[in-house]
C-alpha positions, 0 to 999 in steps of 0.5 A: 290328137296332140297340137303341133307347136305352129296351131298352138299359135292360133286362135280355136273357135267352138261354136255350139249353141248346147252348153253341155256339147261345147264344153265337151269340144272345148275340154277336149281342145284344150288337153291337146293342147290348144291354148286360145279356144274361144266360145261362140253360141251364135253366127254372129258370135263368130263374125264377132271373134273374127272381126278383130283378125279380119286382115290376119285370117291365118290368126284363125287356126280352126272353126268347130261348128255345130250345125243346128248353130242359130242365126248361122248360113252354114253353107255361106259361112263356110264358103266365105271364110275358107275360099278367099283370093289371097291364099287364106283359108280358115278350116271347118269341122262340122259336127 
């Protein structure tokens, strides 16, 4: 997969608590050509990357989550930040 030149614009979050796991996701990433790929090892983490971008959510290309992620309500995350009322959606994958 090869970034289209508008995601290349926006910011990547991958939240693994595995060292290892996210360094693979990061790697992978950034070859396709991803360039602002942020780290989160926590629920919290990703509320504190998010935080800035609260009123610019289109900022926000792609979240990439591990499942098993602590201190994360996976299912509230995903709900709360991909179905907001103005039209604004942050994508998931889970893995």
């Amino acid at each position: 997969m090869i970034a289209s030149d508008a995601l290349k614009e926006k910011i990547v979050i991958v939240a693994d608590h595995d060292d290892v796991s996210a360094r693979q996701v990061v790697t992978a990433l950034a070859a396709s050509g991803f360039p602002d790929i942020r780290a989160a090892n926590s629920g919290e983490k990703i509320y504190e990357i998010l935080r800035p971008y609260h009123d610019r959510p289109e900022a926000i290309g792609l979240i990439v989550l591990n499942e098993k992620l602590p201190n994360c309500q996976l299912v509230e995350m995903c709900r709360s930040l991909s179905c907001a009322t103005d039209g604004s959606v942050i994508p998931f994958v889970l893995h």
